[in-house]
N, C-alpha and C positions, 0 to 999 in steps of 0.2 A: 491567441496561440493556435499552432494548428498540429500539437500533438497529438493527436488522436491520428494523423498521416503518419505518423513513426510507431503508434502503440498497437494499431493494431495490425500490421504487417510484422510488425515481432511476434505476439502472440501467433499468428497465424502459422509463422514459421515453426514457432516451436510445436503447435500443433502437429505439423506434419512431420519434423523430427518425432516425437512419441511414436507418432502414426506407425513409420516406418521401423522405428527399434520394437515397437511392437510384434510387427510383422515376423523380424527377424529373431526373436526369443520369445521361448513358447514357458519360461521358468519366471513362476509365478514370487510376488514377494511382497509382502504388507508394507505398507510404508514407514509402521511402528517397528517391523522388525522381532515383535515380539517383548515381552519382559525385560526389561534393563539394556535396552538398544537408547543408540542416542544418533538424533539425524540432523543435520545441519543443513541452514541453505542461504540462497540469495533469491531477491525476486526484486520485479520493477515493471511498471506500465504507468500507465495513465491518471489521473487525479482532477473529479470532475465535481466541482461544487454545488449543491444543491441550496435550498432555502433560501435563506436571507443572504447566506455565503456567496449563494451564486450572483447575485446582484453587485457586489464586491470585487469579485474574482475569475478571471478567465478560464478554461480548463489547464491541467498544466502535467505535471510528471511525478514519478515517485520513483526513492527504489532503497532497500532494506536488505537483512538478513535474520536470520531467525536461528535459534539452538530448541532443540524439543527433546526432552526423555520422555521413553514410553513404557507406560507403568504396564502396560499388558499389548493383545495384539491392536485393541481398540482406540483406547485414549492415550493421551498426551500430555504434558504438562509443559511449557516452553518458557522462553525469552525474546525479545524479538527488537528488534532497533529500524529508525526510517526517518528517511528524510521526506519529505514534501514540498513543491514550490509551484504558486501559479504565478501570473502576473495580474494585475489589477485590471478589472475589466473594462472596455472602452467607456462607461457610464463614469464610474467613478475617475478616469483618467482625464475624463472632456472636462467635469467638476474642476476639478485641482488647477486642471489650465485656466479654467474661466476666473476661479477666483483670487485676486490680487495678491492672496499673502502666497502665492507658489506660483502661477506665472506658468507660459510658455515652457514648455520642454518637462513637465512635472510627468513622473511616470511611477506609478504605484508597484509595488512586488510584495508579496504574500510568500512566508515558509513557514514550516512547521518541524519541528524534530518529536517522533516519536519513540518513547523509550518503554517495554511496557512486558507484560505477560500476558499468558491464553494460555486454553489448555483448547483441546483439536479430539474430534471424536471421530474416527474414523470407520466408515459405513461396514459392514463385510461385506465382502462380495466376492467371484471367483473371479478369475482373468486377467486382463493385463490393465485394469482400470480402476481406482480408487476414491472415489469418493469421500469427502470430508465437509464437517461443519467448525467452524470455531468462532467461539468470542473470548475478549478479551478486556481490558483494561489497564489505561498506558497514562503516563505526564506527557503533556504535550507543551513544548513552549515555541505560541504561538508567536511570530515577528511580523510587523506591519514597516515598510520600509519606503520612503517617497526616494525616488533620484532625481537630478536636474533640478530644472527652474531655481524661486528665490530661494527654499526653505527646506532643501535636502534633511534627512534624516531619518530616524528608525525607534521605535518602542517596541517592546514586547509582553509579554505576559506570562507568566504558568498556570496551566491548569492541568486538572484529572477527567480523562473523559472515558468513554468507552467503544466499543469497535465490535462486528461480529461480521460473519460474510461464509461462504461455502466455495468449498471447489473442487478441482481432482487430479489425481497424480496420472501420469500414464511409467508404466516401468519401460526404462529406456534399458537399464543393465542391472542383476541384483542388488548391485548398490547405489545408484543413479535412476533418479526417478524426471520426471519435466510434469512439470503444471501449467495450470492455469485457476485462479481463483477471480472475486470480488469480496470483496470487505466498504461497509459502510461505518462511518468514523462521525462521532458526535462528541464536542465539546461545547461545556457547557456556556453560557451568557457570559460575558465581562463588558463592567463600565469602560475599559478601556477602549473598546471598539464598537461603541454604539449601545450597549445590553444588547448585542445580537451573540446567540449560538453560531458555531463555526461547524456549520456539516460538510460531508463529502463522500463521495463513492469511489474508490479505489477499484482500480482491474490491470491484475498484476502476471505474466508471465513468471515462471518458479522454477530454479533448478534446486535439489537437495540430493544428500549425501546420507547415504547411511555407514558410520562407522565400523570396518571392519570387525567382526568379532569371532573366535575361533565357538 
């Protein structure tokens, strides 16, 4: 796949949106909001398999949204939901053709659903830039899925994995912020898919919202 041609000309873009709303508002705003603020978002980029995973899996895409209350102007406590999908990578798709029980036209796909919480520490700093770290710990139910050839079909699994990664807000309006983060995602072994670990590195473009509050 050659998403990483669509991921990162989005990110870039949004970069230069912040850039500019930057530019144009000089009113400063935590991303926490402060004490009993609550901020919401979307976000989505890329999804790029390392390890054993990457042997398996092409890079491929993601995209999520997230609910966060902020116990002060620092931390966070959230919710956070995501999809994930690559395709199988040319090694294992050349396999599948070669071997008789799948045949010609066998094409692997890889997705994941992530469902999960984090909490989010956010840096201080003055200006119009925010810095953040989080990790977190989600269910993932990972799906292995063959199409074509003789022996179509699909399994899946659940498991508990865990995720952390850092990034930064830029304030585009007091209550509109744009990002850009990384999160790296690790779940753990299953016999269903080799005993191999299922890693990856997430880099995700982010719009959030912080709820109006008098």
């Amino acid at each position: 796949m050659k998403t990483w041609k669509i991921t990162v000309p989005v990110i870039a873009l949004l970069v230069l949106m912040a850039a500019s709303a930057s530019a144009a508002t000089k009113t400063h705003m935590s991303t926490g909001g402060g004490t009993g603020k609550w901020t919401f978002g979307i976000d989505g980029g890329g999804t790029f398999p390392t390890g054993d995973y990457k042997d398996l899996a092409n890079t491929g895409f993601n995209i999520g949204g997230m609910a966060d209350y902020w116990m002060n102007s620092t931390w966070g406590l959230g919710v956070n939901a995501a999809y994930h999908a690559t395709n199988g990578s040319d090694d294992l798709n050349a396999a599948l053709v070669a071997d008789p029980a799948f045949g010609a036209g066998s094409e692997a796909k890889w997705s994941t659903i992530e469902y999960g919480v984090h909490a989010t520490y956010l840096i201080p700093t003055q200006g119009q830039i925010a810095p953040y770290v989080q990790a977190g710990a989600a269910g993932y139910n990972v799906k292995f899925k063959i199409d074509g050839g003789l022996a179509p079909g699909d399994e899946s699994v659940n498991k508990v994995g865990f995720n952390f990664g850092a990034g930064a807000d830029f304030h585009a309006t007091p209550v509109v912020n744009l990002g850009i983060g990384a999160k790296y995602y690790y779940v753990p072994s299953d016999t269903e898919f080799g005993d191999k670990s299922i890693n990856w590195f997430g880099v995700q473009g982010r719009v959030t919202f912080k709820m109006p509050t008098k």
